[in-house]
C-alpha positions in Angstrom: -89.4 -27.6 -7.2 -86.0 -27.4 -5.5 -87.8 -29.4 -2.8 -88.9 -32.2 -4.5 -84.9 -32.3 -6.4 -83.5 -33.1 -2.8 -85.9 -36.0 -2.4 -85.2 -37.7 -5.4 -81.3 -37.3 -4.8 -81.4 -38.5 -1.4 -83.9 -41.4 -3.2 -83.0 -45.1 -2.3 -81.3 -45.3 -6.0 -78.7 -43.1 -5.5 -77.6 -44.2 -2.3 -77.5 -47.4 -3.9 -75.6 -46.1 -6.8 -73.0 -44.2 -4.0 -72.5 -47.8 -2.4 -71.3 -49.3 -5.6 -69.6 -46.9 -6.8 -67.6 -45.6 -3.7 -67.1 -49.0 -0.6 -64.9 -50.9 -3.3 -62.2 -47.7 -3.1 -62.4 -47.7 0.2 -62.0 -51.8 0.9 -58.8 -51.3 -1.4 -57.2 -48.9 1.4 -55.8 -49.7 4.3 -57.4 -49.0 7.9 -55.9 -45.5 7.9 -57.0 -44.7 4.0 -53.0 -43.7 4.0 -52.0 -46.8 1.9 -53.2 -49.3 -0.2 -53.6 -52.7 0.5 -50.4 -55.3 -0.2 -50.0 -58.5 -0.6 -46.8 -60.3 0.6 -45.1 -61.4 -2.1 -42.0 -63.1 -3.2 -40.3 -59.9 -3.8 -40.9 -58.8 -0.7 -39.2 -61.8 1.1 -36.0 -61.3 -1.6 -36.1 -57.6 -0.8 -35.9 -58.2 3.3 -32.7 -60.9 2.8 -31.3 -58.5 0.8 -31.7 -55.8 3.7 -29.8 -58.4 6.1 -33.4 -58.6 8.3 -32.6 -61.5 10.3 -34.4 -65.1 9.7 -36.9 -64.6 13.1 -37.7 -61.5 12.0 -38.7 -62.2 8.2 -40.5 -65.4 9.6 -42.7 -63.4 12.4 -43.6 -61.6 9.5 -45.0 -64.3 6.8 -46.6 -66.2 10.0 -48.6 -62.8 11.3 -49.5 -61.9 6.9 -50.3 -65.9 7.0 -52.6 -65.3 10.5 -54.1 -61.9 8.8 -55.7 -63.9 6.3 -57.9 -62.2 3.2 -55.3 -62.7 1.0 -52.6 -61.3 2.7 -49.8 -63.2 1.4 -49.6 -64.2 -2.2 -46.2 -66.2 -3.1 -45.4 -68.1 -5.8 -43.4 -71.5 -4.4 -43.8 -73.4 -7.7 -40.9 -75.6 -8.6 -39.7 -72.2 -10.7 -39.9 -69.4 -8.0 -38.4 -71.9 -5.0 -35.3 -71.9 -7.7 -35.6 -68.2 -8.2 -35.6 -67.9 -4.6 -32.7 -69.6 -4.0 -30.5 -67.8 -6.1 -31.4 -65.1 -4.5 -30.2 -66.1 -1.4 -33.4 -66.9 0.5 -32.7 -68.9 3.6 -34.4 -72.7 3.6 -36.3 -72.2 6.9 -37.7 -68.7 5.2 -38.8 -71.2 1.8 -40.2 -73.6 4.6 -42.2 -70.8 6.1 -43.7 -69.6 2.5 -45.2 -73.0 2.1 -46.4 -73.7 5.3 -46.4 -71.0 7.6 -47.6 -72.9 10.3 -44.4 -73.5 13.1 -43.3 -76.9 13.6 -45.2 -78.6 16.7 -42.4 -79.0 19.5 -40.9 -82.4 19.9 -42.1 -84.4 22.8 -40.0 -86.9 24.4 -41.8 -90.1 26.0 -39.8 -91.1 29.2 -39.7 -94.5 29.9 -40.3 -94.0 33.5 -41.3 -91.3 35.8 -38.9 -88.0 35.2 -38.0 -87.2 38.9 -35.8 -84.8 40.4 -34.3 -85.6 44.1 -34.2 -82.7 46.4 -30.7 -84.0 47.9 -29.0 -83.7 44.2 -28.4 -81.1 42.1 -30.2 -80.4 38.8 -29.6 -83.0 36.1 -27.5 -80.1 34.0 -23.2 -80.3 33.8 -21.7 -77.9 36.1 -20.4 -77.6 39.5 -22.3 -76.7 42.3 -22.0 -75.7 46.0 -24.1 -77.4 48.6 -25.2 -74.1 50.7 -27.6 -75.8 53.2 -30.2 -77.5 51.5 -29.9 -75.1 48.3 -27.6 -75.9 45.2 -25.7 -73.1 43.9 -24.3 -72.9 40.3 -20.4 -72.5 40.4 -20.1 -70.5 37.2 -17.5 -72.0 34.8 -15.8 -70.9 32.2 -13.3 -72.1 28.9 -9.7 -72.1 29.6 -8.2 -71.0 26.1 -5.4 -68.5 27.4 -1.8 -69.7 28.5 1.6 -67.6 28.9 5.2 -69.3 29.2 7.8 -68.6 31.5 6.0 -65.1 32.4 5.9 -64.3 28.6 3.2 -65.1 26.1 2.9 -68.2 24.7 5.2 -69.2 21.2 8.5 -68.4 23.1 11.5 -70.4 22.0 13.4 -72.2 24.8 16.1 -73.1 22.3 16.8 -76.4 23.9 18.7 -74.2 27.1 16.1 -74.5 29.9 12.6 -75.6 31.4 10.2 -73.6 32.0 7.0 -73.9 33.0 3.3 -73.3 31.3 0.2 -71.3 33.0 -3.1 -71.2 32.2 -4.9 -68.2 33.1 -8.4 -67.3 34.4 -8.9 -63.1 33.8 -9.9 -61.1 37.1 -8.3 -61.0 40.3 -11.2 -62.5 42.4 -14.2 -64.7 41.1 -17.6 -63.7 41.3 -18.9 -67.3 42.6 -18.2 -66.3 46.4 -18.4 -69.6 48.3 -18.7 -68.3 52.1 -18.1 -71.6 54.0 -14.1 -72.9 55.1 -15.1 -76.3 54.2 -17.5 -76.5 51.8 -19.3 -79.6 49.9 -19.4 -79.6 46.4 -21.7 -81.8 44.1 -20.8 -82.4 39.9 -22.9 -83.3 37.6 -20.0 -84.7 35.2 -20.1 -84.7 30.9 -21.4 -87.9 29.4 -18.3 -90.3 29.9 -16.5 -88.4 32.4 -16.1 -88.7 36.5 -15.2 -87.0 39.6 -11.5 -88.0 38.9 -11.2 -86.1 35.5 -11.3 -82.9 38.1 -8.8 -81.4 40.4 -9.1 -78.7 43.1 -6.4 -76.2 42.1 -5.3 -73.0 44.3 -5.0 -70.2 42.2 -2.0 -67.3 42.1 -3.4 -64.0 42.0 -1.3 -62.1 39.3 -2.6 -58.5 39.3 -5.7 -58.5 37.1 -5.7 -62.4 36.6 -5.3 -65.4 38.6 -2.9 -68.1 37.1 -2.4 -71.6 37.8 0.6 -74.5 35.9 -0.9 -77.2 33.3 2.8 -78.4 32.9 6.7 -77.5 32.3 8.6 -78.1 28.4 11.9 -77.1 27.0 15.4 -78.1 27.6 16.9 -81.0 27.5 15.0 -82.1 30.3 11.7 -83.2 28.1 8.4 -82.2 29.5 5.2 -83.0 31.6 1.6 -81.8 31.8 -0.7 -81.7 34.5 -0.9 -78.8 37.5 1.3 -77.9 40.0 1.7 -80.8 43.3 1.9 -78.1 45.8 -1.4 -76.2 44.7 -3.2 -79.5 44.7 -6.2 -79.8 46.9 -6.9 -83.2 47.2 -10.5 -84.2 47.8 -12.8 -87.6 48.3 -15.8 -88.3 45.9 -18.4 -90.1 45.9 -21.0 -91.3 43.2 -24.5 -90.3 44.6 -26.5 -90.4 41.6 -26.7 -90.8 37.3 -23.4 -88.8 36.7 -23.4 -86.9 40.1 -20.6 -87.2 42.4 -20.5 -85.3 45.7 -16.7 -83.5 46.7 -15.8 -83.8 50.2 -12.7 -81.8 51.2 -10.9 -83.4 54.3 -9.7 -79.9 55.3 -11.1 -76.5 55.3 -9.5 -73.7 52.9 -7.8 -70.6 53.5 -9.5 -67.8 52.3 -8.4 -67.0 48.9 -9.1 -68.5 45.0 -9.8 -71.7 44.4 -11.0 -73.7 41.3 -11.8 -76.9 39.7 -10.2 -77.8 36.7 -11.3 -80.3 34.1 -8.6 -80.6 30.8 -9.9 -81.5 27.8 -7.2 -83.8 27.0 -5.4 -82.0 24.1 -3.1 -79.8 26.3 -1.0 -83.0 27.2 -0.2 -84.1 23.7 0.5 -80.4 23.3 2.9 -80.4 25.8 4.5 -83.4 24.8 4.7 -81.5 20.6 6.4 -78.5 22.7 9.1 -80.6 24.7 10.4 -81.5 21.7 10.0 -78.2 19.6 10.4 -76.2 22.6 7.0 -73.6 21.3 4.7 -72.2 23.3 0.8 -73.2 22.7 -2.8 -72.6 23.8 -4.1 -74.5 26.9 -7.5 -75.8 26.4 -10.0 -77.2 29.1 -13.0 -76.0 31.6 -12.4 -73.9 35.3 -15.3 -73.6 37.7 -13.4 -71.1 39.8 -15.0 -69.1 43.3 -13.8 -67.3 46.0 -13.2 -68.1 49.5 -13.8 -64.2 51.3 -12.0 -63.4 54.3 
């Protein structure tokens, strides 16, 4: 009797019956059987803006849900919830992604002839480099935006008695570019519009932690003037070797010591010319590719 009970439960009906009844609960689990199954939703995007989750990250995650496919994203980007959306702050490139989460194709740019680059020229990228036998080496530059007057900080009053002079400033006492040749060539690859002669060659006064160099003198009755300082003036030949690439030729070797080139931006002049009048101190404002000749 109890024999012929197991065979009929164990009977191709009731493991039939156990399928239907039990595999849809499991599908609506997760992996794990810890969690249930969610869609991405609408919500879910307001709810990580809300958190301050960065754009790439809230993107990654409606592009992998979009890749999961079976449903795994479920938003509503009618006219209504786009407006809905929006009010809640939802980034555009985020609404982008909800409607199409597939990522833009990068743009490609036809050249009209073959792209080339010349071994004898530097890369076709704005900077200063030094020639160190047949490599190019990036002088690092960096914004000028600090200036001091007179040995004090800038916005001192002259009232009318004296000139004094203006410095820029470069923090550090030495440069990490180390150039370790006495007369080194230099190549530039110059700013749409600009040329070798927008440059100068500028030796720097070490100043504790910082090295300093003049942009110009103000105050007094004596008006004022902008550019650097004659006597720490390197001069140097250049010649135009290529699409906006000059190469610098010194015509004599350097002490060891600091050195940079220094390219205004053009606004320190009219600034200077303000401050003659008014007698103020300002900001100085241009570009330094400074380095280090080592002992």
């Amino acid at each position: 009797m109890r024999v012929a009970r197991e065979r009929r439960i164990g009977s191709p009906v009731w493991v039939l019956l156990f399928a239907l009844l039990f595999l849809p609960l499991h599908s609506a689990f997760s992996d794990d059987g810890s969690s249930v199954k969610r869609r991405l939703t609408n919500q879910d995007v307001v709810a990580m803006v809300s958190l301050g989750i960065s754009e790439d990250v809230i993107l990654t995650k409606i592009r992998a849900a979009s890749a999961a496919g079976n449903g795994s994203t479920s938003f509503d980007t009618s006219v209504e919830g786009l407006k809905a959306l929006k009010a809640a702050n939802v980034p555009d490139s985020i609404l982008k992604a909800m409607i199409d989460p597939t990522p833009a194709a990068p743009t490609v740019v036809n050249l009209a002839g073959a792209a080339t680059l010349s071994p004898n020229l530097p890369p076709p990228e704005v900077g200063m480099y030094w020639k160190d036998g047949s490599n190019f080496v990036l002088i690092q530059g960096q914004a000028i935006s600090q200036s001091k007057v007179g040995g004090r900080a800038a916005n001192v009053f002259t009232y009318g008695i004296k000139q004094v002079h203006w410095d820029a400033f470069v923090n550090g006492p030495t440069s990490n570019n180390r150039v370790r040749e006495l007369r080194p060539t230099f190549y530039v690859y110059v700013p749409d519009g600009a040329s070798a002669a927008d440059y100068v060659l500028l030796k720097l006064n070490k100043k504790g932690d910082r090295r300093e160099f003049q942009i110009g003198t103000f105050g007094g009755w004596l008006g004022g003037s902008s550019g650097p300082e004659r006597g720490r003036e390197i001069p140097f030949k250049s010649d135009h070797v290529g699409i906006r690439t000059y190469r610098v030729s010194l015509s004599s070797e350097l002490k060891p010591g600091e050195y940079g080139f220094f390219m205004a931006t053009g606004q320190q002049s009219a600034t200077v010319g303000e401050m003659a009048g008014k007698g103020a101190g300002g900001a100085a404002t241009g570009r330094i590719y400074d380095f280090t000749i080592p002992e």
